[in-house]
N, C-alpha and C positions, 0 to 999 in steps of 0.2 A: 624201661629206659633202653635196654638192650634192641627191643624189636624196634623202640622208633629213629635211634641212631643209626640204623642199617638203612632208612630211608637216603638220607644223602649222599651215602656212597653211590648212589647211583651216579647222580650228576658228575659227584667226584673222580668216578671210573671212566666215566664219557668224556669228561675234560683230559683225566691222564692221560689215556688212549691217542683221545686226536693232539696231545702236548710231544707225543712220541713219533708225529708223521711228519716232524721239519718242519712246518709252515704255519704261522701264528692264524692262518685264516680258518685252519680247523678249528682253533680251539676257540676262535672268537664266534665263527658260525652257531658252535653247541653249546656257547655262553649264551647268548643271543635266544637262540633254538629253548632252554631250558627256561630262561625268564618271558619265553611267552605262554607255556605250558606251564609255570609255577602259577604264572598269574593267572591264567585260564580255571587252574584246578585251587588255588588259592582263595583266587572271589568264590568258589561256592564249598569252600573247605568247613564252614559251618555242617556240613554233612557229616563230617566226623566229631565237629566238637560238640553240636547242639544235639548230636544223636548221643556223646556219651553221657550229658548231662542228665538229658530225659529217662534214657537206660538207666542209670545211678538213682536218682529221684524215686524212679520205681519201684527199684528193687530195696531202695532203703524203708518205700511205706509199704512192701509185700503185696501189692497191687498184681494180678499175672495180666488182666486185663492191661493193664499201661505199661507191660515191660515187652507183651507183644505189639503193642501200638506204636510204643518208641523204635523200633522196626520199619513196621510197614509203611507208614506217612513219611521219614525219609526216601524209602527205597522208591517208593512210589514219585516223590519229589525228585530223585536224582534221576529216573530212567527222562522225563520230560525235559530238564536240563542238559543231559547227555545228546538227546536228538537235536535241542536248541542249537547246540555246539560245534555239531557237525553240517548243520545247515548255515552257519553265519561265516563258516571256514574261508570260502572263496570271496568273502570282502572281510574279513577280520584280519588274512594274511596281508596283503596288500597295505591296508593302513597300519601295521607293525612295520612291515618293514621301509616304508616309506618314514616313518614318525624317529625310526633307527639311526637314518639314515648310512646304513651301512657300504662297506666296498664292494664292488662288483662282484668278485671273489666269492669273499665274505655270503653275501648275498645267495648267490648261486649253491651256494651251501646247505646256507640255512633252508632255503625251500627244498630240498633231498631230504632234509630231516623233517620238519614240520610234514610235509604231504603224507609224510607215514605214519606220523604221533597221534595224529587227528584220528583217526580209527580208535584210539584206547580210552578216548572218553568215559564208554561207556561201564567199561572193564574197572575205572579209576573211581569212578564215582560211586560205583556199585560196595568197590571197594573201603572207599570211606564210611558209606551206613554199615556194610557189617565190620569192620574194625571199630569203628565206634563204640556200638552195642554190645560187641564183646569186652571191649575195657568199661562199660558200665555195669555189664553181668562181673567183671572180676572175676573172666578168663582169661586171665592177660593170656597164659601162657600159652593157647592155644593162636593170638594174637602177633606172639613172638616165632613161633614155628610158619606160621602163615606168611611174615615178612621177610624172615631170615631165608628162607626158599626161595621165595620168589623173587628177592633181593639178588640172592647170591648166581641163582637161574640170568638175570637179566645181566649179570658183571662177566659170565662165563660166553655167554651168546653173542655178547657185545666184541668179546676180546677176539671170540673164534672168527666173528666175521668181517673184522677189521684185517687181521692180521693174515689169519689162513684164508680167508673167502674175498677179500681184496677189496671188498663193501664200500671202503670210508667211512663218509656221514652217515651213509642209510643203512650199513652193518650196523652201526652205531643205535640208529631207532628202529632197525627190524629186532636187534636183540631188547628192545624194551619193551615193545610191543607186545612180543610174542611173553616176556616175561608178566607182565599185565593180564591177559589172559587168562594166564598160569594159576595168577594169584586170586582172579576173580574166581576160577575152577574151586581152587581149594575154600575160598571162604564160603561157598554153595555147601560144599562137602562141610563142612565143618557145623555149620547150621543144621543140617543132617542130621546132624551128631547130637545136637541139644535141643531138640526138637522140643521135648517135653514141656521146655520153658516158652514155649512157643502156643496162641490160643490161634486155632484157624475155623473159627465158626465164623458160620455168617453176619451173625450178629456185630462180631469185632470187624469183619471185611465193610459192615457199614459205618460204622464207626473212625475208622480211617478218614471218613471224608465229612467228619463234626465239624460244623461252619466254628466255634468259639475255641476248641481245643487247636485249629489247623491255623486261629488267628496267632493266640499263645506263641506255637511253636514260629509263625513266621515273623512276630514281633522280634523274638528271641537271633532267628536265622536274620533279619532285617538290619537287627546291631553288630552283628558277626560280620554282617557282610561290607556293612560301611568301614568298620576295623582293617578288613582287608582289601577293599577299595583305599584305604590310607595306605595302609603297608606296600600295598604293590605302586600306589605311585612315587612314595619313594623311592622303591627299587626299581622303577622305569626311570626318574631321575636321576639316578643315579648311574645308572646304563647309559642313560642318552650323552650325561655330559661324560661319561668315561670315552665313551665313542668319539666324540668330539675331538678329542686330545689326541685321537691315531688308534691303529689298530694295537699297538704293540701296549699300548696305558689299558685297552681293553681288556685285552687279554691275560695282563698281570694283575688287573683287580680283579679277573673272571677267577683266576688261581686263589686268589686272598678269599674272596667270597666263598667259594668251595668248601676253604676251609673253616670259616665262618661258620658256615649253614651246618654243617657237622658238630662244633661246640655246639650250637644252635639246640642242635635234636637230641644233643645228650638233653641240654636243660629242659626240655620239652616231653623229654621221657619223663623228665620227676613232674614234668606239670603236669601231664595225666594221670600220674597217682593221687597229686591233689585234687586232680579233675573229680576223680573217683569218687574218693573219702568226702568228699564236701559237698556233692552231690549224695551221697549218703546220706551225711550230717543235717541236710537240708530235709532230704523227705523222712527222717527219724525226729527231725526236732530237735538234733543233740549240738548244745553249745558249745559243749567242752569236747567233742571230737572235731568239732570243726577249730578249735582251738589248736588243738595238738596237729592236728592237719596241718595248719600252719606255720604252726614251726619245727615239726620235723621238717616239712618240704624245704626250709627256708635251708634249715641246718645240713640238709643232705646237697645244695644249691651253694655253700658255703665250702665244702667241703669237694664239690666238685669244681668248682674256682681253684681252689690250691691244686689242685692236680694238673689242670691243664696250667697254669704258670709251669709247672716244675717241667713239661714235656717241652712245653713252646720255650721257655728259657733253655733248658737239655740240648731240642730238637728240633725248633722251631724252621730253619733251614732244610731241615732232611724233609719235611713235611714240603716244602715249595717246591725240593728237586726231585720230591717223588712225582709232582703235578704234568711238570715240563720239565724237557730238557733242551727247548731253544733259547740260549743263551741273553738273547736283549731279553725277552720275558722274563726268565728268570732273576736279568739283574734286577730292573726295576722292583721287581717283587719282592726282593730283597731287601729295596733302601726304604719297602713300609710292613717289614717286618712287624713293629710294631704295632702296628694295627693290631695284629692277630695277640699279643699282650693282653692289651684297653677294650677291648670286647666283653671279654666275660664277666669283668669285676663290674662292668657298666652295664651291662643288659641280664645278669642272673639273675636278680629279684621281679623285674619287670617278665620275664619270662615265666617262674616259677609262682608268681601270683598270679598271670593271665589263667593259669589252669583252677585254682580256684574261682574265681570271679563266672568263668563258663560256666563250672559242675553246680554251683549253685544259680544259675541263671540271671545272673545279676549283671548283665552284658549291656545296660548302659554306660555303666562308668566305663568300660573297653571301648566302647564307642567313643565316649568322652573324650577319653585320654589320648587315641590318636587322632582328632579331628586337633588337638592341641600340638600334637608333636609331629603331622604332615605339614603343616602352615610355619612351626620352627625350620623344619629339614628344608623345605623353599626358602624362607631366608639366608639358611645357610648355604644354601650351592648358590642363591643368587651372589652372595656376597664376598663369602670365603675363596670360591674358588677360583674368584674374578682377582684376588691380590694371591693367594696360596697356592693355586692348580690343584693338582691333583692333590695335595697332602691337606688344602682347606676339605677338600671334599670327602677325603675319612675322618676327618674332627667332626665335621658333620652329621656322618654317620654315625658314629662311637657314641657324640653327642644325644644324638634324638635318644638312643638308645637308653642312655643315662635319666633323661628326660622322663622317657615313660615307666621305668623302673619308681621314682621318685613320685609321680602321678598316681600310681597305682597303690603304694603306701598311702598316700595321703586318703586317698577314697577309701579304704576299709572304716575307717569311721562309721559309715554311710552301709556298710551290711547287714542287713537283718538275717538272722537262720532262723531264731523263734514264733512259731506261727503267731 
């Protein structure tokens, strides 16, 4: 939970940063700038989930043949996607920012940032198969030192080149960048390190490219991907019409969101634990581990709910004026305080069972469930925020969220573990 909740400080740092240069068109740029690289590395984020499942699965039948495979058919999948990425750059910007419709400003910004990010494709992807595999081997910890480095690398680089190197936006993404790198460095290294569990015969290097096990995995990657082809047009809807409203309603839901995605990745820590255990429980056969997987994740999801109440009721303000300190931003940010409340009592279960449903591969009903709750989230900005404004359009939010917390309950029925 620890390494994956370091993940969003990043964004979070980048928002502060440019919230600290007077001018809401920084912070709106690297809002802007982040949800196109979330969703770029989002749609193929199945890289880390569908790798920790098949890793977990593995290692739960003591297969060494499939625990180095769960490896190599990612890594190999990511390096061809990474190139993909870097070639569609010069018409993929273009139609974001045109579909943004963003301010001139604004605009000019975000392309400082993006021309630079686009280089760490490969560094990111890379990075998803081997953090994957390692939270299916249940080396977190070596998963957590690997983050937390090159987390805290890219908050330091970010700040030096803002402030001391007078960068701006592209201080902003050369310290990511170069933190990316960093981190792809060390997870080479660290592979190094656990070699033993690694088979590099030729025989496995052909096996990698099994026409029936390569369908398996991309049926798997195929449901993941639709999920977050939903997720993310959400969160493009959600952008487009915050845009809409002005730059300054941009930029105060860009601060709200921040701190979202942060609660977000606590819950997201405990859902790779269940990712793990259940993905275990699956390739062991065991019912009653995958039971207790369950509801401890549930109980430990429960108990991280009362916590953040108690910080966001305490603190919930010191958390917005650490974001920014341009005054219209801040207020608004302020009068949907609330939001930041209705989040996590609505989206923990939905969160902390998504990680189950992956480690056992059971990623239609994830599919299911958001092809059900993108087609709610468009009625509601169609509707809500056509009489409510901005405040229909976090009901909205909070809403879907509730939604698919509630959907995903319902579908356990529907899971088999025993062969």
């Amino acid at each position: 939970m620890i390494s994956t909740a370091t993940q969003p400080l990043l964004g979070a740092v980048n928002t502060a940063i440019m919230g600290h240069l007077s001018d809401a068109a920084y912070i709106a740029a690297v809002a802007l700038g982040v949800i196109l690289f979330n969703s770029m590395y989002w749609l193929f984020g199945f890289l880390r989930v569908a790798t920790t499942g098949f890793s977990a699965q593995a290692l739960g039948k003591g297969d060494c043949e499939a625990v180095s495979l769960a490896l190599y058919r990612p890594a190999l999948l990511a390096a061809g996607i990474s190139i993909f990425c870097i070639l569609i750059y010069t018409v993929l910007f273009p139609a974001y920012a045109t579909f943004m419709k963003a301010e001139g400003r604004v605009l000019f910004f975000l392309k400082q940032y993006c021309d630079v990010l686009i280089w760490g494709a490969p560094f990111v992807l890379g990075n998803y198969v081997i953090l994957g595999w390692l939270m299916g081997q249940m080396l977190v910890r070596l998963t957590l030192w690997m983050q937390i480095s090159m987390n805290v690398l890219n908050m330091i680089l970010s700040f030096v080149f803002v402030f001391y190197g007078g960068w701006g936006v592209a201080g902003v993404a050369w310290g990511t960048l170069l933190a990316q790198m960093y981190g792809f460095v060390v997870g080479l290294f660290i592979l190094a390190c656990v070699r033993e569990r690694l088979t590099r015969s030729v025989v496995i290097i052909r096996r990698v490219f099994h026409g029936k096990a390569l369908l398996q995995i991309m049926k798997v990657n195929g449901d993941l991907m639709i999920r977050t082809v939903c997720l993310l047009t959400i969160n493009n809807l959600f952008a487009t019409t915050g845009s809409a409203m002005g730059t300054t309603i941009l930029a105060a839901n860009a601060v709200l969101l921040e701190i979202i995605f942060i609660m977000a990745y606590f819950f997201d820590g405990i859902a790779n634990g269940v990712s793990v255990f259940s993905g275990r429980a699956k390739g062991e056969g065991h019912l009653g581990l995958w039971k207790d997987t369950i509801r401890i994740g549930l109980g430990c999801a429960g108990v991280m709910v009362m916590m953040w109440e108690l910080l966001l009721v305490s603190g919930g303000h010191v958390l917005i004026e650490a974001m920014t300190n341009v005054v219209a931003v801040k207020m608004v940010a302020m009068d949907y305080r609330w939001v930041l409340q209705v989040y996590p009592v609505c989206a923990a279960v939905g969160l902390v069972l998504y990680g189950m449903y992956t480690g056992c591969g059971e990623t239609a009903w994830v599919r299911n469930m958001m092809l059900i709750a993108v087609i709610v989230f468009f009625m509601g900005d169609w509707q809500l925020t056509k009489y409510w404004g901005n405040t229909g359009l976090w009901i909205t939010y909070v809403g879907t969220y509730f939604l698919e917390s509630v959907l995903l309950v319902i579908f356990l029925r529907y899971i088999h573990i025993l062969p």
